[in-house]
PAKOL-269700 format. One record per residue (C-alpha): z, x, y. Coordinates in nm, 4 decimals. Example, Ala and Ser with C-alpha at 12.3 -4.5 7.8 and 13.67 -1.06 7.14 Angstrom:
<nodes>
node w = 0.7800&u = 1.2300&v = -0.4500
node w = 0.7140&u = 1.3670&v = -0.1060
</nodes>
This chain:
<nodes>
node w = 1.4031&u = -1.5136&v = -1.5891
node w = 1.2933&u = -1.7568&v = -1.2618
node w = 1.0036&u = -1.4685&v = -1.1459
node w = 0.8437&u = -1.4617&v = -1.4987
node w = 0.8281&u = -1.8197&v = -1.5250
node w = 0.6683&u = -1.8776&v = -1.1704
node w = 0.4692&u = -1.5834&v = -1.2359
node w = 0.3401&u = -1.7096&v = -1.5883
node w = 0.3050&u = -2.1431&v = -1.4332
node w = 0.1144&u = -2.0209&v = -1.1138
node w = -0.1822&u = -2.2385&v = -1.0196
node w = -0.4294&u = -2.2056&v = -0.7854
node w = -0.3508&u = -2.4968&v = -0.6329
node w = -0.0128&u = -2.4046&v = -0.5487
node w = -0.0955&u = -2.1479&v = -0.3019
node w = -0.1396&u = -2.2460&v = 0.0641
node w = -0.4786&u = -2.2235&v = 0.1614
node w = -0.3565&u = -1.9680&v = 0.4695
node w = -0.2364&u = -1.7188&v = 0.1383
node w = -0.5236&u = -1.7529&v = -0.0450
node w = -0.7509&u = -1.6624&v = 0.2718
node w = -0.4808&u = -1.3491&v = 0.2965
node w = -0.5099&u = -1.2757&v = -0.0425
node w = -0.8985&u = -1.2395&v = -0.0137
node w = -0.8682&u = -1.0397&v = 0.2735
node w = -0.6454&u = -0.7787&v = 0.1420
node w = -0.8313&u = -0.7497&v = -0.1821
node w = -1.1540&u = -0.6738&v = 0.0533
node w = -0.9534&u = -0.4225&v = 0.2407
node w = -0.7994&u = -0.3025&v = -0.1190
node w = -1.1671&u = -0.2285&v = -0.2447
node w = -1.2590&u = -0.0709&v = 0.1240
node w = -0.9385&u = 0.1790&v = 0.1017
node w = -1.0349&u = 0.2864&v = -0.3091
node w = -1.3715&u = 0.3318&v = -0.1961
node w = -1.2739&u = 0.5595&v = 0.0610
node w = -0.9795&u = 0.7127&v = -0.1487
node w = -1.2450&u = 0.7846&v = -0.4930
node w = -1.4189&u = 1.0546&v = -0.3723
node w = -1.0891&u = 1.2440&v = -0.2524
node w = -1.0165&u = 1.5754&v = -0.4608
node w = -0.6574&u = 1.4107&v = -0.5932
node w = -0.8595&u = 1.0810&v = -0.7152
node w = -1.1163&u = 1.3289&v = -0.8743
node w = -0.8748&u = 1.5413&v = -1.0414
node w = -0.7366&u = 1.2341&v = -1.2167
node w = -1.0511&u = 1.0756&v = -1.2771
node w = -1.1989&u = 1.3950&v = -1.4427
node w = -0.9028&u = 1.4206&v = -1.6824
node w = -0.8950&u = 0.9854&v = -1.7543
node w = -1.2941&u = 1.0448&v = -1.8428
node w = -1.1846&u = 1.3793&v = -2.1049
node w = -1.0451&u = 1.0877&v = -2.2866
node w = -1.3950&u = 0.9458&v = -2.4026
node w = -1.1940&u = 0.5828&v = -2.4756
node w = -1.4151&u = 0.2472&v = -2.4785
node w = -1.6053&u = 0.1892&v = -2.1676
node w = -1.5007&u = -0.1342&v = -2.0161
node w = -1.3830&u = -0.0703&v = -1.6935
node w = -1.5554&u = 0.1173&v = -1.4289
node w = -1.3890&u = 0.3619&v = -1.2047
node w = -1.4655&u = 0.2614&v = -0.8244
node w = -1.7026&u = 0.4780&v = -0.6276
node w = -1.8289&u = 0.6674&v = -0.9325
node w = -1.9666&u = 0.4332&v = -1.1402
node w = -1.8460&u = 0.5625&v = -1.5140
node w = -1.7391&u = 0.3384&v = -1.7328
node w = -1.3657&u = 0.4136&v = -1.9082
node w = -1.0572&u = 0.1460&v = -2.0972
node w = -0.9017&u = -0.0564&v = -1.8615
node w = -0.5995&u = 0.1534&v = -1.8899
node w = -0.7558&u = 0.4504&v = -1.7511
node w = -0.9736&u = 0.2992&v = -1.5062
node w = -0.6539&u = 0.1248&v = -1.3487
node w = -0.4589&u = 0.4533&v = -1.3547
node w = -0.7524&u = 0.6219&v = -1.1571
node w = -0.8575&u = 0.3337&v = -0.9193
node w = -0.4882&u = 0.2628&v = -0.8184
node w = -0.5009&u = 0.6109&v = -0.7040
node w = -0.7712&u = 0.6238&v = -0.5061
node w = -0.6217&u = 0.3217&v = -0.3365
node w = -0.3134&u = 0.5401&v = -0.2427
node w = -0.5245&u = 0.8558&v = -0.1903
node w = -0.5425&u = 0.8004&v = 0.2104
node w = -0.3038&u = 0.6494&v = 0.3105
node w = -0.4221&u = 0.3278&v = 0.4173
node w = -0.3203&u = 0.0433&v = 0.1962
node w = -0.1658&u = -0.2595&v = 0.2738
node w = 0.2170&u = -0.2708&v = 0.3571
node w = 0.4506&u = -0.5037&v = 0.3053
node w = 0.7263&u = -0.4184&v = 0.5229
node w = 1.0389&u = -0.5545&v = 0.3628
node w = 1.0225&u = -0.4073&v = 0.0163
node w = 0.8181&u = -0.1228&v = 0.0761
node w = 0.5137&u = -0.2074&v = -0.1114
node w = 0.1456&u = -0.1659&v = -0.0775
node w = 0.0347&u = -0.4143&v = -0.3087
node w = -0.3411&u = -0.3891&v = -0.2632
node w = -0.3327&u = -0.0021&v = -0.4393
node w = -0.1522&u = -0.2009&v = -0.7124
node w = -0.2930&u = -0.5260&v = -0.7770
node w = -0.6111&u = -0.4946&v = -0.7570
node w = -0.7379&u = -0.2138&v = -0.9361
node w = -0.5765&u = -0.4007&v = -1.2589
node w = -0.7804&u = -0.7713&v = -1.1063
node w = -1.0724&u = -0.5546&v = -1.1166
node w = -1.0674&u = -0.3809&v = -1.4869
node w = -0.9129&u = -0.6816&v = -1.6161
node w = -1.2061&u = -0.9279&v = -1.4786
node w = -1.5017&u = -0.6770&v = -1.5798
node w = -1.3192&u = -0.6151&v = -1.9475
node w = -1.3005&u = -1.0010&v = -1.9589
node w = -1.6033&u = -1.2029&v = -1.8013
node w = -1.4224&u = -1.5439&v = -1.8426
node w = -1.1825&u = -1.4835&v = -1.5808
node w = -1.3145&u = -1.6127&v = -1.2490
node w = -1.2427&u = -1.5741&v = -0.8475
node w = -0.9657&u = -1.8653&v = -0.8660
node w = -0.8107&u = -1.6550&v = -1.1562
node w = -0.7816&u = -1.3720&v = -0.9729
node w = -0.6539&u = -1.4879&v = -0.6320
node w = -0.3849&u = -1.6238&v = -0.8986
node w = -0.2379&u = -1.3391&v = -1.0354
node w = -0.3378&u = -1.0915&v = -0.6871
node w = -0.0557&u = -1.4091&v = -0.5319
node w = 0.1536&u = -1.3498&v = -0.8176
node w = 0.1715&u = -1.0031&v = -0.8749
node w = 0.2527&u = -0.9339&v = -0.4609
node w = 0.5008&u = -1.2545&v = -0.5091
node w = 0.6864&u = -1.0635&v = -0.7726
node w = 0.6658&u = -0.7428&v = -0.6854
node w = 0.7661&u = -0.8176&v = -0.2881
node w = 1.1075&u = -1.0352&v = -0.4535
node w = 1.2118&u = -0.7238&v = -0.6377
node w = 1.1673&u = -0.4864&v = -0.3357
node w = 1.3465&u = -0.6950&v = -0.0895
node w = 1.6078&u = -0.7332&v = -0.3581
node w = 1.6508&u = -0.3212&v = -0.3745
node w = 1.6057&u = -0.2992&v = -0.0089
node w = 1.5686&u = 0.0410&v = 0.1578
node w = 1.8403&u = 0.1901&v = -0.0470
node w = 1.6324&u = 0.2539&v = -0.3450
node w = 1.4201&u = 0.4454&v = -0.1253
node w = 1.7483&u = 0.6244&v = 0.0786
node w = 1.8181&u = 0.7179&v = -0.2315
node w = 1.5109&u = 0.8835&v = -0.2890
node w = 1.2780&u = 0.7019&v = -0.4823
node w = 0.9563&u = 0.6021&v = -0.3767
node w = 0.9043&u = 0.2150&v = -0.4115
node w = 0.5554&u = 0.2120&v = -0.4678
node w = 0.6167&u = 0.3828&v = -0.8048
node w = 0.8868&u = 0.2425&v = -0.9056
node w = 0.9074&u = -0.1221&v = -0.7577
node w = 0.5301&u = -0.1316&v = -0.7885
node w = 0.5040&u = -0.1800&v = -1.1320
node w = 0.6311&u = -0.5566&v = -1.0840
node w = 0.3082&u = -0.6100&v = -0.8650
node w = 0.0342&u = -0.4819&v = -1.1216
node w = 0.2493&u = -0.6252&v = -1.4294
node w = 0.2822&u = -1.0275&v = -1.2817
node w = -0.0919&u = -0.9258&v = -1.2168
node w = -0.2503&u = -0.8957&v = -1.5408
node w = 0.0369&u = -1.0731&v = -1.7098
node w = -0.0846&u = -1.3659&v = -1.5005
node w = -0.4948&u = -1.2935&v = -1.5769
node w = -0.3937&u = -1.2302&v = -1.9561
node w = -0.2391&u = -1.6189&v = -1.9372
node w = 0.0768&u = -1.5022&v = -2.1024
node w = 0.3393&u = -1.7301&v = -2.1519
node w = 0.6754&u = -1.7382&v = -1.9988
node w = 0.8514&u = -1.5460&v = -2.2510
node w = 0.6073&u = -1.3179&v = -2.2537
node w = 0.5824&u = -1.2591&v = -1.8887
node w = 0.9410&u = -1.1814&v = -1.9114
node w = 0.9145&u = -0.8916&v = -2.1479
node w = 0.6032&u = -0.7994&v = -1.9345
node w = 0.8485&u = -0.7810&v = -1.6697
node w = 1.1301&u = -0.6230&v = -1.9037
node w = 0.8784&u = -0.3203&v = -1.9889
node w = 0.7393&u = -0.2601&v = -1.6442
node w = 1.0773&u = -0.1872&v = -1.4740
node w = 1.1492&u = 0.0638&v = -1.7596
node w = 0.8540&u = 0.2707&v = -1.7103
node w = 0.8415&u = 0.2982&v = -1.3370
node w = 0.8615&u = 0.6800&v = -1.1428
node w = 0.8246&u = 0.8435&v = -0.7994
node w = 1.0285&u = 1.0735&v = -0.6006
node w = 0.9917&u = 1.0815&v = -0.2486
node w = 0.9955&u = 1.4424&v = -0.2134
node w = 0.6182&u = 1.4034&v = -0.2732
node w = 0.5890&u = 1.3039&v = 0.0502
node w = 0.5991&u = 1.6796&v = 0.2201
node w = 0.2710&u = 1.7792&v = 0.0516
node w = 0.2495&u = 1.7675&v = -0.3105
node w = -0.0767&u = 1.5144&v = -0.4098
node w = 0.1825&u = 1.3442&v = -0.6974
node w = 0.2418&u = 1.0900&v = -0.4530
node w = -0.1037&u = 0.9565&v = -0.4762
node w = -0.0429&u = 0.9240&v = -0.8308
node w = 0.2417&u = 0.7058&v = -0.8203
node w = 0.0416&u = 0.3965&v = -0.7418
node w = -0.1577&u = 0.4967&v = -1.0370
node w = 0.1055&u = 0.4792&v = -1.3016
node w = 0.2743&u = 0.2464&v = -1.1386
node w = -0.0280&u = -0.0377&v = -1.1698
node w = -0.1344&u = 0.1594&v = -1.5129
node w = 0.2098&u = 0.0898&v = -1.6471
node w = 0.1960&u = -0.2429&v = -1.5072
node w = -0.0857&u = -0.3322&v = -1.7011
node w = 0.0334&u = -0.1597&v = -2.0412
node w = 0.3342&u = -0.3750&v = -1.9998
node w = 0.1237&u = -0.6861&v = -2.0295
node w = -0.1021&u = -0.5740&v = -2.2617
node w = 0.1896&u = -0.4786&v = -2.5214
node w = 0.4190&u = -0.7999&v = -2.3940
node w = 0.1003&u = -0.9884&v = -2.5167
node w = 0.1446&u = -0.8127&v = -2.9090
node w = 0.4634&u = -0.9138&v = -2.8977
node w = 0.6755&u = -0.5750&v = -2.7698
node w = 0.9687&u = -0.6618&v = -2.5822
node w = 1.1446&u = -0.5268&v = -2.2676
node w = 1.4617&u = -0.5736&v = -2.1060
node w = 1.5196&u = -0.9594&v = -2.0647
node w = 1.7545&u = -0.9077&v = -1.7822
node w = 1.5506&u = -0.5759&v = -1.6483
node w = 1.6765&u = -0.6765&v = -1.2577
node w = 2.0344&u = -0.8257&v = -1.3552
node w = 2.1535&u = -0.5912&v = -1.5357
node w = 2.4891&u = -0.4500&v = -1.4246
node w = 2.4236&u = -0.1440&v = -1.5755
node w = 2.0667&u = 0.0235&v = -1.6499
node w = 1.9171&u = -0.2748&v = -1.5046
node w = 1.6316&u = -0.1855&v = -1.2597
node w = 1.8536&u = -0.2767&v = -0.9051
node w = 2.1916&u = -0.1448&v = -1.0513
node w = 1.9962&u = 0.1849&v = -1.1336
node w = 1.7801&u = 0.2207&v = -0.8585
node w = 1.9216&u = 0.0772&v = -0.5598
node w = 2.2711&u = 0.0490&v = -0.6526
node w = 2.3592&u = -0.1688&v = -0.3824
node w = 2.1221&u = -0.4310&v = -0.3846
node w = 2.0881&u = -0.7818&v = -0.2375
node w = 2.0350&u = -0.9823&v = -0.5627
node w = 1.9592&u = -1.3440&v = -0.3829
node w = 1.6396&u = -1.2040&v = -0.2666
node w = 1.4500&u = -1.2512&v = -0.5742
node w = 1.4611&u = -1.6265&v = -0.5596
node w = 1.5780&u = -1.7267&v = -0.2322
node w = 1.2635&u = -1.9567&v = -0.0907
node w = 1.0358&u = -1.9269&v = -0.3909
node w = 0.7215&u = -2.1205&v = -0.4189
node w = 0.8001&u = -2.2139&v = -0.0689
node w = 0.8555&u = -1.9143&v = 0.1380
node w = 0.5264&u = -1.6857&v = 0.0682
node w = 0.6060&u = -1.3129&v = 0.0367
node w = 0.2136&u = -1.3121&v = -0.0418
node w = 0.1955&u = -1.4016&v = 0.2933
node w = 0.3721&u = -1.1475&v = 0.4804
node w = 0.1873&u = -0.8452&v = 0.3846
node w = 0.0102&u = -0.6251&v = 0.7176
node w = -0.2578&u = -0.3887&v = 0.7137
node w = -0.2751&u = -0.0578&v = 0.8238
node w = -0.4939&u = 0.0572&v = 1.1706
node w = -0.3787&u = 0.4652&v = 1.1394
node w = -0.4480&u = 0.6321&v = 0.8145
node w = -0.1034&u = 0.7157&v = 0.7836
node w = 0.2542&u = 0.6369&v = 0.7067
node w = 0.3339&u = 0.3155&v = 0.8270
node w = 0.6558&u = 0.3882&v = 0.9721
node w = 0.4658&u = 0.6089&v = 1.2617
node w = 0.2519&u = 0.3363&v = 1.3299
node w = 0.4829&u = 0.1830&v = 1.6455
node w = 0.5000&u = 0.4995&v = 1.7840
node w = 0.1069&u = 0.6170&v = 1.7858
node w = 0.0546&u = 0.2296&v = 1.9305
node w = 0.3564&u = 0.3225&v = 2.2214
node w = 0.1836&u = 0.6415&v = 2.2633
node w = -0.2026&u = 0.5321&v = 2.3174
node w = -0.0115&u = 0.2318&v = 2.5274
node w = 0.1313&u = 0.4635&v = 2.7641
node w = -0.1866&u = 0.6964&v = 2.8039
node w = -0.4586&u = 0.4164&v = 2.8541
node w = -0.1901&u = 0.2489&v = 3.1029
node w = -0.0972&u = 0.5588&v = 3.3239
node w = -0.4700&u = 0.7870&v = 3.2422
node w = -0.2317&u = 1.0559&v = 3.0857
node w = -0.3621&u = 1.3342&v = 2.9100
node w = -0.1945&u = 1.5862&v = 2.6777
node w = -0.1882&u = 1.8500&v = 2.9721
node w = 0.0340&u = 1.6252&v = 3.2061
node w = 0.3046&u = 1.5546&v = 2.8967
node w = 0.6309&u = 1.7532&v = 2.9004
node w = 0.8416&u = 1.5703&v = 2.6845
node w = 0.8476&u = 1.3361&v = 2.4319
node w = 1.1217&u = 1.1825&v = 2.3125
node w = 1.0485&u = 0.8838&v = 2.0007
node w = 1.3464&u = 0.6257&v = 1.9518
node w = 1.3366&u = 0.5207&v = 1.5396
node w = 1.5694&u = 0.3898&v = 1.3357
node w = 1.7647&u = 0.5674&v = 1.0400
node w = 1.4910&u = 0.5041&v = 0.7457
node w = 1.2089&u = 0.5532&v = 0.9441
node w = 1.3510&u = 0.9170&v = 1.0896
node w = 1.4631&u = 1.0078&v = 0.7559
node w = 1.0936&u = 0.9473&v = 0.6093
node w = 0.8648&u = 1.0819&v = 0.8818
node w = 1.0573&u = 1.2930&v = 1.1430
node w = 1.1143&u = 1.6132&v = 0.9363
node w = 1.0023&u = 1.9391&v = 1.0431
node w = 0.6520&u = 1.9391&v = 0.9811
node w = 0.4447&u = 2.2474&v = 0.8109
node w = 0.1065&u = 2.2096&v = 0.7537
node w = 0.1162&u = 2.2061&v = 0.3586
node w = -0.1223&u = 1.9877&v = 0.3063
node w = -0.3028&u = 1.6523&v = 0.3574
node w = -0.0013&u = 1.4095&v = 0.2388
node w = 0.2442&u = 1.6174&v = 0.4612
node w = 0.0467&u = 1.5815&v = 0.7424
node w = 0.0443&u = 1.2066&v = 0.6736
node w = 0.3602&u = 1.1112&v = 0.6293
node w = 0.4716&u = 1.3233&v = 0.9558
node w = 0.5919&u = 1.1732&v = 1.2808
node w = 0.5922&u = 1.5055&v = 1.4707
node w = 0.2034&u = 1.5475&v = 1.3402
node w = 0.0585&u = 1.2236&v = 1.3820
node w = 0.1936&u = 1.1821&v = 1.7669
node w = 0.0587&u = 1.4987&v = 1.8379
node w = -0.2577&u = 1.4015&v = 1.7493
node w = -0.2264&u = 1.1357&v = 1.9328
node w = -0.1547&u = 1.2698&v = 2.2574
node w = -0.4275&u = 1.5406&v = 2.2134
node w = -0.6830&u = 1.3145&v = 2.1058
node w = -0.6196&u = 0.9800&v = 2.2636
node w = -0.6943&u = 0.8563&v = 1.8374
node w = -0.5878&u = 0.8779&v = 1.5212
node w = -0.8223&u = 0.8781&v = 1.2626
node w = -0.9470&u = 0.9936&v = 0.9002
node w = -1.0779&u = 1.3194&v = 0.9983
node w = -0.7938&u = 1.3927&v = 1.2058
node w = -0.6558&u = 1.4712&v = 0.8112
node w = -0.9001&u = 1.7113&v = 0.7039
node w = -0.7894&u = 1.9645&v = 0.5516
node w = -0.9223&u = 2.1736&v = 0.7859
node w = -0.7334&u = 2.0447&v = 1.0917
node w = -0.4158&u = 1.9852&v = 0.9640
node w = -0.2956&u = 2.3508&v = 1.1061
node w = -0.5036&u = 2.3193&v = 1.4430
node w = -0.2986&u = 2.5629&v = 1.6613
node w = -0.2857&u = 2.3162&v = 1.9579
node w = -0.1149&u = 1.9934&v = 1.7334
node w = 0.1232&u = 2.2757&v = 1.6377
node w = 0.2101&u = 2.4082&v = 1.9677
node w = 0.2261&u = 2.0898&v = 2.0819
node w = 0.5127&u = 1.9461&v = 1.8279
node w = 0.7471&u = 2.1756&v = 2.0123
node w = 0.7001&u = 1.8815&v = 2.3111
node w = 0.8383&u = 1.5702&v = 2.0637
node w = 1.1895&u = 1.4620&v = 2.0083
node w = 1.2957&u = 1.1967&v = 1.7801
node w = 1.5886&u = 1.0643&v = 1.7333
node w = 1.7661&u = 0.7610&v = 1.5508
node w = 1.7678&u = 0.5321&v = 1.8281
node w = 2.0727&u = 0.2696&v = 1.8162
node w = 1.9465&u = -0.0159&v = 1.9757
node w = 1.6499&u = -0.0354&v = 1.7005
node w = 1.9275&u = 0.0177&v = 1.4226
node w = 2.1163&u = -0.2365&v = 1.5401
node w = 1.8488&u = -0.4883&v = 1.4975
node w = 1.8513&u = -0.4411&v = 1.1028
node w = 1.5643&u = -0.4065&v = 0.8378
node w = 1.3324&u = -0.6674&v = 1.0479
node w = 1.2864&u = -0.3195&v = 1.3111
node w = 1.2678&u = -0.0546&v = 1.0957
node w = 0.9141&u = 0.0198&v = 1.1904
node w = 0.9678&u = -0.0485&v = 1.5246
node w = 0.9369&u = 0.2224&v = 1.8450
node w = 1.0793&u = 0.3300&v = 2.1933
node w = 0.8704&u = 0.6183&v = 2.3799
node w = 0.9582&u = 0.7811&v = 2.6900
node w = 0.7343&u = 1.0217&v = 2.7852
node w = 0.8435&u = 1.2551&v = 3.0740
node w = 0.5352&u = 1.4171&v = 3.2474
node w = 0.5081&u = 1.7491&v = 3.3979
node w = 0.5500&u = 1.5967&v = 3.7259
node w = 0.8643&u = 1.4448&v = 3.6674
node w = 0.7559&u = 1.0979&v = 3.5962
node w = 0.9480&u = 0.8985&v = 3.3308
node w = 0.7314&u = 0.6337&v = 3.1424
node w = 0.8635&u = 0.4263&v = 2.8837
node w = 0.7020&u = 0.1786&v = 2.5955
node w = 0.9082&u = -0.0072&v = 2.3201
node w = 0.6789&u = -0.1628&v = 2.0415
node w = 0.9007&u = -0.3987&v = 1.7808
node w = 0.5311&u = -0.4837&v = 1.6252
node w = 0.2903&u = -0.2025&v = 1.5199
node w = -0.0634&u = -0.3818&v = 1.5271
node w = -0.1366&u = -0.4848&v = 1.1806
node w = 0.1926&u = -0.6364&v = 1.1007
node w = 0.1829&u = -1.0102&v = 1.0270
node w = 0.3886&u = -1.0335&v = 1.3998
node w = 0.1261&u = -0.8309&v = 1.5672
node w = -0.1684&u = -0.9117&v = 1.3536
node w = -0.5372&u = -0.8056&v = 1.3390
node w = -0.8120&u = -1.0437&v = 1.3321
node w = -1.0157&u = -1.0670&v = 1.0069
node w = -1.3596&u = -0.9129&v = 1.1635
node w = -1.0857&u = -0.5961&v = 1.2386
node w = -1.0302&u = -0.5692&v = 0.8789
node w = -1.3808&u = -0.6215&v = 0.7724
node w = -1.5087&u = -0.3309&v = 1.0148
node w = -1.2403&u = -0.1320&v = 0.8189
node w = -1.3754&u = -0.2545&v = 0.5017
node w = -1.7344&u = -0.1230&v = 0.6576
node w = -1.6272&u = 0.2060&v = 0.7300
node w = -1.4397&u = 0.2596&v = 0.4340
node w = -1.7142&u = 0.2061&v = 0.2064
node w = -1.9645&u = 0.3470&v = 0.4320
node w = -2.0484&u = 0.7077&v = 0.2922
node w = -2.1023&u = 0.4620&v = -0.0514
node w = -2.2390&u = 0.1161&v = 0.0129
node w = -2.5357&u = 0.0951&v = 0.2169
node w = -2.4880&u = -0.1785&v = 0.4856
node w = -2.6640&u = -0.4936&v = 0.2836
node w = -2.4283&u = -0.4024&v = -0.0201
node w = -2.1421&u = -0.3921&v = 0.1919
node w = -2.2432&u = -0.7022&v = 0.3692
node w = -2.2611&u = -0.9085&v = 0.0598
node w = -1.9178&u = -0.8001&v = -0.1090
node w = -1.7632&u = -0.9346&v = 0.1997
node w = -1.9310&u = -1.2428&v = 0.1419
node w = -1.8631&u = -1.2870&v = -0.2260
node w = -1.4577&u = -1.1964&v = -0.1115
node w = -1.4399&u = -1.4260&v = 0.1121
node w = -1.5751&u = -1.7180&v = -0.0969
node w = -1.3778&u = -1.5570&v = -0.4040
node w = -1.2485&u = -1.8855&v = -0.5165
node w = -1.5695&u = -2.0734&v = -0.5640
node w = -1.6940&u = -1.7681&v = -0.8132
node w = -1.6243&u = -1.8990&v = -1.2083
node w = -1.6763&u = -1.4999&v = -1.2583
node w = -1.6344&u = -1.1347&v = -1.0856
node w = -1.9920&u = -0.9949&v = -1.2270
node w = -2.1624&u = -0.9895&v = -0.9072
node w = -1.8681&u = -0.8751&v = -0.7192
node w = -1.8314&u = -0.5833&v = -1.0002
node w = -2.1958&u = -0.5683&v = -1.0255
node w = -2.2044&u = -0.4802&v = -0.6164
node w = -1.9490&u = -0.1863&v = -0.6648
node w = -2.1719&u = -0.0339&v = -0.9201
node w = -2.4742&u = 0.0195&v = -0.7100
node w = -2.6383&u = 0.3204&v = -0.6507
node w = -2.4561&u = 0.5664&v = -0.3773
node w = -2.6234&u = 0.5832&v = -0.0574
</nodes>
């Protein structure tokens, strides 16, 4: 297979210098969000039942500071990185590989002190490199058809991870490969409250990483896990597929480089309409009182995924809702983390004001293919009979609309705020961002197991 052998040859030295200073970035912002994401009830509930285990401590679980195997401590940490909602995105397949990758850079890196910055910008490349080929080869249909890629097509990102950091060989990055697609899950029914969804980035990396570690004893996989015309992971999962994806422009055209970050702690596919929405307010000095109408212009996958009828069932539901997040917006003139309390996610004004919002699949964004599918046009019509319109084709954060690094740092800093006092903080970022000149993650792993402020 092409993807195992690229994965397995990768070099440092093969990755432009613009996707290694990407790389470092979102593995920053990866920490920041599983930080944030640890001390959630979800993460915790995992956590307490990884620790029951009592297995070898060699891996510590982020924001806590217990020590548990690698295999647990990637299950739990990939979780909190998917416990808020604010992970990286990579539009095309789907994928949030920072939730994925580098929870299994982390344990991998503490459980093995030889492996060094260079090492792990490496494999972070290689695993989103991987993973991103196989989810623009499913495209949206695997998740039309109900599957949620991060669990399923997410396992590619944490297994070319550690395959990569465990130096396997080509063969046995194949089998790595081979074993991963067989054990990845997720429904996307999770999305309309249950807290399983969180856990799918868990398993998915966990799996990942059990894939190498057994490809590396010799187990094998599938050796044609995405070929296959029947049981193979496309042919399964996405049934139609688009097959020239996987290698089209590889080692030359960076999927490692196309990954965006998320501004809203939410689903991503809202993003382009909270950015219309604040647009329209700040430009005109509306307020929610002056809105009558609402009316949000998506295309098919994002209406199908966000623009159900929302119920306040619980944090994830709120999350993943169109109807919810807008409100909040126009209420608030923000969206932010404690706009997802638990607390507030049944405020009586966000519900009275849904009533006001109308989405529908808009044509014109359809039309324009997978390359729009997060994109947005508003028209707000106010009480006094104004009609104001905004189209955004780039939510902020996407590599066409993108945020400068000192935005994602300030993330970073108020991610990891309530745990890393501000000199802590401050020095992580520095040893990120000079990742590659580090012959080992100690310090870096040494920072995240400070005291808690």
């Amino acid at each position: 297979m092409a993807l195992a052998a690229f994965a397995s040859a990768l070099t440092f030295d093969q990755i432009p210098a613009q996707v290694v200073d990407d790389v470092k970035l979102h593995l920053l912002d990866g920490i920041g969000v599983a930080l944030y994401g640890s001390q959630l009830p979800w993460t915790q509930h995992v956590a307490h039942v990884a620790m029951t285990e009592g297995c070898t401590p060699v891996a510590t679980l982020l924001g806590d500071g217990r020590r548990t195997s690698a295999l647990n401590a990637v299950l739990v940490n990939a979780t909190a990185g998917h416990a808020f909602e604010m992970d990286d995105i990579h539009k095309n397949s789907v994928l949030h590989p920072n939730s994925l990758g580098v929870p299994v850079a982390l344990a991998l890196a503490e459980a093995h002190p030889g492996i060094g910055g260079a090492d792990v910008i490496t494999a972070l490349t290689a695993g989103t490199e991987i993973g991103a080929r196989v989810g623009n080869a499913a495209t949206t249909a695997l998740f039309l058809n109900g599957f949620h890629p991060q669990g399923t097509t997410g396992t590619f990102v944490s297994a070319a991870a550690a395959g990569r950091l465990l130096q396997l060989t080509s063969s046995q990055m194949q089998h790595t490969l081979g074993i991963a697609g067989s054990m990845g899950a997720g429904l996307m029914a999770a999305q309309e409250g249950a807290m399983v969804k969180r856990l799918h980035a868990g398993r998915a990396a966990q799996a990942g990483l059990h894939a190498a570690l057994l490809a590396q004893q010799g187990f094998t996989g599938i050796e044609n896990i995405l070929e296959a015309g029947y049981g193979g992971f496309l042919s399964a999962f996405a049934r139609k597929c688009k097959p020239e994806q996987l290698l089209d422009g590889l080692g030359t055209d960076w999927e490692a480089g196309k990954v965006g970050y998320k501004m809203y702690p939410n689903v991503t596919s809202i993003h382009a309409a909270l950015d219309a929405m604040k647009a329209l307010m700040q430009e005109h000095g509306l307020s929610a009182s002056d809105i009558d109408r609402i009316e949000v212009g998506c295309g098919h996958m994002t209406f199908v995924h966000t623009a159900w009828r929302y119920e306040p069932k619980g944090v994830t539901a709120a999350q993943m809702n169109l109807f919810y997040g807008l409100a909040v917006m126009a209420l608030r003139g923000s969206v932010c983390a404690s706009d997802y309390a638990e607390a507030r996610i049944a405020d009586s004004d966000i519900m009275d004001f849904i009533s006001r919002i109308h989405p529908f699949e808009d044509e014109i964004i359809e039309s324009r293919g997978a390359e729009a599918r997060h994109a947005a046009r508003l028209q707000v019509k106010t009480k006094s009979g104004q009609l104001l319109s905004h189209d955004v084709w780039a939510r902020r954060g996407s590599p066409e609309n993108p945020v400068i690094p000192e935005e994602v740092k300030e993330k970073f800093f108020a991610n990891s705020s309530h745990l890393l006092n501000k000199t802590t903080a401050e020095e992580l970022v520095r040893q990120v961002l000079m990742l590659e000149s580090l012959d080992s993650m100690e310090e870096i792993i040494s920072l995240l197991k400070e005291e808690r402020t």
